[in-house]
C-alpha positions in Angstrom: -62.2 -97.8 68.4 -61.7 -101.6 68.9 -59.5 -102.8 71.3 -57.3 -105.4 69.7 -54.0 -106.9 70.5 -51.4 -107.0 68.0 -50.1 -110.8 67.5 -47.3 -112.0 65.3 -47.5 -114.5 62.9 -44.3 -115.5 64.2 -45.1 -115.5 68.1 -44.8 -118.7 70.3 -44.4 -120.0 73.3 -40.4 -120.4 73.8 -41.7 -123.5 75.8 -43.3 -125.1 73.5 -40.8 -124.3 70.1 -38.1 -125.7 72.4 -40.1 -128.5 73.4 -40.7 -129.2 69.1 -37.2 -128.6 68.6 -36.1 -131.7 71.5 -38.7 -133.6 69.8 -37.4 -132.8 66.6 -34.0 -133.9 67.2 -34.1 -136.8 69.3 -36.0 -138.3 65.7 -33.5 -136.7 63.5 -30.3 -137.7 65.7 -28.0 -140.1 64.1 -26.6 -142.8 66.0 -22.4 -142.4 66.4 -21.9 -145.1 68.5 -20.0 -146.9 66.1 -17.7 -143.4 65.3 -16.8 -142.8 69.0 -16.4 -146.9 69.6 -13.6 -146.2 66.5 -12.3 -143.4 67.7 -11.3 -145.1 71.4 -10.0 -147.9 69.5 -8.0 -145.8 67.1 -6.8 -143.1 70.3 -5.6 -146.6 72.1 -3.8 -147.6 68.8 -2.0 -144.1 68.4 -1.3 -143.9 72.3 0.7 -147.2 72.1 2.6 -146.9 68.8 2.8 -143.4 67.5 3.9 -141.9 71.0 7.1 -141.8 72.5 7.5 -143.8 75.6 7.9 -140.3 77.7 4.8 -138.5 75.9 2.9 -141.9 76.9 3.8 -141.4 80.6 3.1 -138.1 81.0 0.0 -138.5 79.1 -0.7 -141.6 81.4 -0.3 -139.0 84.7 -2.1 -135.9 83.3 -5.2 -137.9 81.9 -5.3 -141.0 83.7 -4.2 -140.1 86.8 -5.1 -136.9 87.3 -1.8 -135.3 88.2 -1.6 -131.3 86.9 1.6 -130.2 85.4 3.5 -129.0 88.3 3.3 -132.6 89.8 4.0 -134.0 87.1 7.2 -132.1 86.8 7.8 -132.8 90.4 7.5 -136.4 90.3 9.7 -136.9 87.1 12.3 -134.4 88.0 12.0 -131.9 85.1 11.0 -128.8 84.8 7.1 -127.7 83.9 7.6 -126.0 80.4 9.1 -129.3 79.5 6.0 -131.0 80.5 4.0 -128.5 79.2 5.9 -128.7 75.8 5.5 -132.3 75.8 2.1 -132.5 76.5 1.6 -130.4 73.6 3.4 -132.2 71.2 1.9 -135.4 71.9 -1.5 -133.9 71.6 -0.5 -132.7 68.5 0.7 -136.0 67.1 -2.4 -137.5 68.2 -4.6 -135.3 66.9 -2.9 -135.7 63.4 -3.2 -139.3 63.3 -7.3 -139.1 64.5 -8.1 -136.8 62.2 -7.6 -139.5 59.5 -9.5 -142.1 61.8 -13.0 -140.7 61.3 
């Protein structure tokens, strides 16, 4: 009896079918520079004029600035579900006005 090894039509190196794949879709990759360069203009856009002016500061200290929403709560005097609830609804406001943008 012959000693042969079975082989699959369908075996390949992982190496190598990633490597194809990397190939593959750094050729196939479309550019969005110009989407994501709209969408920064458009967030800066809603930011200013669809906010209020609180949403826009505590949006300032948790993104900008770093601040988490205890601090925040500490530095403006008010509790944390109202930051929290805030932070929410501008989020949410922002994210209905983007979703147009693209």
């Amino acid at each position: 009896m012959k000693n042969t090894r079975y082989e699959s039509p369908f075996s390949t190196r992982a190496s190598e079918w990633i490597g194809d794949m990397t190939v593959w879709n750094l050729q196939h990759a479309a550019d969005n520079s110009e989407r994501l360069e709209r969408l920064r203009r458009s967030l800066r856009q809603a930011r200013e004029k669809e906010l209020t002016p609180r949403q826009r500061q505590m949006l300032e200290l948790y993104y900008d600035q770093g601040l988490n929403i205890p601090q925040i709560a500490g530095e403006l005097g008010v509790n944390r579900s109202t930051v929290s609830r805030t932070l929410r609804r501008a989020k949410d406001r922002l994210y209905r006005c983007l979703q147009y943008a693209l």
